[in-house]
N, C-alpha and C positions, 0 to 999 in steps of 0.2 A: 663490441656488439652494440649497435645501436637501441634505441626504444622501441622503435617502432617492431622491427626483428624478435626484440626478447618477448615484446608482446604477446604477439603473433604467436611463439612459442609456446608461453606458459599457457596461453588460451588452448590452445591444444590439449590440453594436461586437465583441462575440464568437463570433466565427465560425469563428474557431478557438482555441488558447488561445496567451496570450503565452511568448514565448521569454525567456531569460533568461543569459547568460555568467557563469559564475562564476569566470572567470579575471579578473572584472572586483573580486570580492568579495574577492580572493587579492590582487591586484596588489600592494598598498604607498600606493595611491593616496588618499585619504583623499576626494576629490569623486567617485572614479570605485568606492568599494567605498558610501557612501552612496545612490548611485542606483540599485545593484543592492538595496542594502535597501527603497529605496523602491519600486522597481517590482513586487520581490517581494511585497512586503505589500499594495501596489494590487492584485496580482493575487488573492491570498488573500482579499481581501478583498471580491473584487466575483465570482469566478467558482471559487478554490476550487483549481485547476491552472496549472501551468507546464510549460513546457519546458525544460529547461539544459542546455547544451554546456558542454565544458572541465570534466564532471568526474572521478572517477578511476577507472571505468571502462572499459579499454579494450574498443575492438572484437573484440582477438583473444579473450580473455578470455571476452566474452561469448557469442564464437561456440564454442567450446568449451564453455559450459554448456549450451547450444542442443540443440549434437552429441550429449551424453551424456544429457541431458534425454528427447532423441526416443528415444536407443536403450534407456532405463531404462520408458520407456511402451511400448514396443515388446516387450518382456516379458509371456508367456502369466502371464493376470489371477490364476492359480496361485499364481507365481510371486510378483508384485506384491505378494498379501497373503502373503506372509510377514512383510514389512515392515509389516504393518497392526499396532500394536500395543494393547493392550488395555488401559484405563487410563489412556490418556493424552490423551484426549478431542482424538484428532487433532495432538498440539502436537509428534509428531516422527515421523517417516517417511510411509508412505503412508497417503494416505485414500480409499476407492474410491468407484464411480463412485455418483452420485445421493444422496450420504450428508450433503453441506453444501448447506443453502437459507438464501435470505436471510429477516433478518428480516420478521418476521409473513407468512411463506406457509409452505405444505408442501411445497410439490413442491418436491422435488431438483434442484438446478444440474447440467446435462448435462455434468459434468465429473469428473479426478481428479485426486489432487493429491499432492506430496510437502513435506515441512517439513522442514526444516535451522534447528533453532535456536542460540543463542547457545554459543561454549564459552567459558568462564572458563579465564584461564590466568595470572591474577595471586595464586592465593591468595583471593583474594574470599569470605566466607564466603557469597554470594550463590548460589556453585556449587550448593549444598544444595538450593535450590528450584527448579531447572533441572534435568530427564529427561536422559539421555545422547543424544547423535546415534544415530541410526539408518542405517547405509549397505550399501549391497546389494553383497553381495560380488562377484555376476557384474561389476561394473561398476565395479575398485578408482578411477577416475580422476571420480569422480562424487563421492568423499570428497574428494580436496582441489582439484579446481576449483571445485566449490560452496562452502567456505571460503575461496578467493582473491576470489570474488567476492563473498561474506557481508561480505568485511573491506573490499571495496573499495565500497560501496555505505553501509557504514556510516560511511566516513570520510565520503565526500559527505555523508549525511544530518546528521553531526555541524555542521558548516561550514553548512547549509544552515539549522538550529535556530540557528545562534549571526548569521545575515544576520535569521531569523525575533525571535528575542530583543533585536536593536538595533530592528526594528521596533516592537514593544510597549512600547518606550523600559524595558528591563530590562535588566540587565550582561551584558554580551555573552555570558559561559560560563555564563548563567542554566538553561539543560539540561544543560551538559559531565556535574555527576555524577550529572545522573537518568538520561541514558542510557547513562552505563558499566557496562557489562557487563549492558545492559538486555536484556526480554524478546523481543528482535528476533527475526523470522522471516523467510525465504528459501521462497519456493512456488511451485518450478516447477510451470506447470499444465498437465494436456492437456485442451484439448476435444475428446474423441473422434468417431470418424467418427463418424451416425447410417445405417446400411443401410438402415433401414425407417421414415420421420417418420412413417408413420400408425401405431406402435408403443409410440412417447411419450406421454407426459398433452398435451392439447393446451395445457395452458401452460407446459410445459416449454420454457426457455428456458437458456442458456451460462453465465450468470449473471444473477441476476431483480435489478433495481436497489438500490442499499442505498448506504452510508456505509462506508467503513472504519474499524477501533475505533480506529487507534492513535495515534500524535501526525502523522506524514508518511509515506507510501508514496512507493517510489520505481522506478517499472519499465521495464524493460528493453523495448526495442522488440517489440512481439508480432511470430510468425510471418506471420499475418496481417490484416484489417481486422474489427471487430467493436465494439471499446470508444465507447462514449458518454457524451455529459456532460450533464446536466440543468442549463441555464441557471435564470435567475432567471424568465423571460417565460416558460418552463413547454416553448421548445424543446430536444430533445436534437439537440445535434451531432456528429459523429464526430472523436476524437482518435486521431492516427497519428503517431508520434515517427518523428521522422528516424533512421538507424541513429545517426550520433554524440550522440543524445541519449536524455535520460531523462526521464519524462512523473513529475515530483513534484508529487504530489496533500498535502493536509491531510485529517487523518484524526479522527474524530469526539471523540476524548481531547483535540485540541488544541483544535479548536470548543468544548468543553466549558471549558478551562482559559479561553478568553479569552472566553466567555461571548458566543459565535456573533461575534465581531467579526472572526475569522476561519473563511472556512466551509467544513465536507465537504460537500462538493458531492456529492449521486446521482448515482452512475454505473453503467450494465449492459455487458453484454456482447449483443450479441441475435445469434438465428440467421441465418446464411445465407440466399440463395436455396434454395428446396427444391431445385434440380436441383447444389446445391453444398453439400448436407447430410454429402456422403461426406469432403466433404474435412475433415483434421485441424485444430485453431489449438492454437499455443504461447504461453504468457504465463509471464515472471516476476517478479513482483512482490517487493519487499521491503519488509516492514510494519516502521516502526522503533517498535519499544516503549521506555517509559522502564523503569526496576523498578516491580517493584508497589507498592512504599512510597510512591511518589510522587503527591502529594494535585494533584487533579483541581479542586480546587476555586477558583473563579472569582479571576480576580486581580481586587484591587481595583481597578486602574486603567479595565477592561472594565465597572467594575458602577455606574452611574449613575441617576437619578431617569429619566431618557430608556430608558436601556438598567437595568431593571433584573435581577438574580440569573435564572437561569432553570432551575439544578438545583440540588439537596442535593448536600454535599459526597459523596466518594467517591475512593478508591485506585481508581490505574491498576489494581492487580492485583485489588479488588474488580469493577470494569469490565469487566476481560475476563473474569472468568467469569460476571458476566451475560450478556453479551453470545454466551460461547460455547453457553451455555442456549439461550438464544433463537434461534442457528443450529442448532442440531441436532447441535453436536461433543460437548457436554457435557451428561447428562441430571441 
């Protein structure tokens, strides 16, 4: 049976996405931290997301960014944009409402958003090209629960890149120094109530489909149901993380690095029933970036007579300001 055929196959068999224990990748075990590499990269490789339990994320933790999350969007839009700042093409504090669309549309994603990016605190001369945090004073507990869980989301994603790098048969800490003290981002989102849907463009939608830029996302259980995944056979189905888990998607930087042999998968957000247009959804997603130095360009192991090259090289940090072009953060 060919590849392409079993593909095809096992993508079928996805009706939801696979789960995955990372306490299995931790353990000491050397059969049982191999099978999480392999299942992971089966999954990457045919549909794009996972599920993982046991990582370091706690519940309590995350329910407390939730808390402060709601009561910082809860804030007259006044307010909000003080945090809006200028310059910074969205890459720290608030972004308001209908300001990000996905690649190649115009209409605005019915939502808004905040950014909490990386802080250096080694000396790094890296700090230089990183804006400072942005934090709202009404809300001092919104500064360091959102860096308890910047830091605990990054350790997952670290461990998760090093199960991903045994997979592509590369040395295991093949990421460790491209994503220290990398361009990572933390964004909690609201999708606002709509009072009025006949008020909207009528294809305004929560988030309109796309790819994410960066090597892995990794998010936090939404408030409520809305996210979908675009299969390979052209269905989307709905993804909903259990609260002890974290829905870790491949982000289009990493697609790019192994030359689609692992895929960002399309995935939207779509609206509600209308007569459930009023009610709110929370998401928090964490985009894990490497630095911008770090070259994009296809490993040779991915680049074959069968699979050949399929972009020009390119820096992660050339990348995302393409990329922020072409969403409407960056003009």
């Amino acid at each position: 049976m060919d590849s392409l055929t079993h593909d095809s196959m096992t993508d079928r068999l996805h009706d939801s996405i696979p789960s995955v224990d990372l306490a299995e990748f931790l353990s000491g075990d050397p059969n049982r931290k191999a099978n999480f590499v392999r299942e992971l990269g089966d999954a990457y490789h045919t549909i794009g997301f996972v599920a993982v339990r046991n990582h370091f994320l706690s519940e309590a933790l995350s329910n407390r960014l939730y808390e402060v999350t709601r009561a910082f969007f809860a804030l007259p839009d006044a307010v909000k944009q003080q945090y809006e700042i200028p310059g910074l093409a969205g890459q720290r504090g608030y972004v308001g409402k209908g300001k990000e669309h996905a690649k190649g549309r115009n209409t605005g994603d019915l939502k808004e958003f905040y950014h909490v990016g990386q802080e250096v605190t080694d000396g790094d001369p890296i700090q230089q090209e990183y804006p400072a945090n942005v934090w709202p004073k009404e809300l001092p507990a919104f500064h360091t629960t959102a860096l308890e869980v910047y830091r605990q989301l990054e350790r997952t994603g670290q461990y998760m890149l090093r199960a991903i790098a045994l997979y592509l048969d590369l040395p295991e800490n093949y990421f460790d120094d491209k994503v220290h003290n990398g361009n990572s981002i933390l964004r909690p989102i609201h999708y606002f109530p709509i009072e009025n849907p006949d008020a909207i463009p009528a294809d305004a939608v929560r988030a309109a489909e796309h790819g994410d830029i960066n090597l892995i996302t990794l998010l936090m259980g939404a408030s409520a149901d809305g996210l979908q995944v675009l299969r390979k056979d052209g269905h989307w189905i709905p993804i909903t993380a259990l609260p002890e888990q974290l829905v870790v998607n491949v982000g289009d930087m990493l697609e790019r690095l192994t030359n689609k042999r692992l895929c960002s998968t399309i995935h939207r957000v779509v609206n509600p029933p209308r007569e459930r247009m009023r009610e709110p959804r929370y998401s928090i997603p964490f985009f894990m970036h490497p630095r911008s130095d770090m070259s994009l360009a296809a490993l040779p192991s991915c680049v074959s007579t069968q699979h050949p090259k399929q972009w020009e090289d390119i820096t992660a940090g050339e990348f995302l300001n393409q990329r922020l072009r072409e969403i409407g953060l960056r003009k």
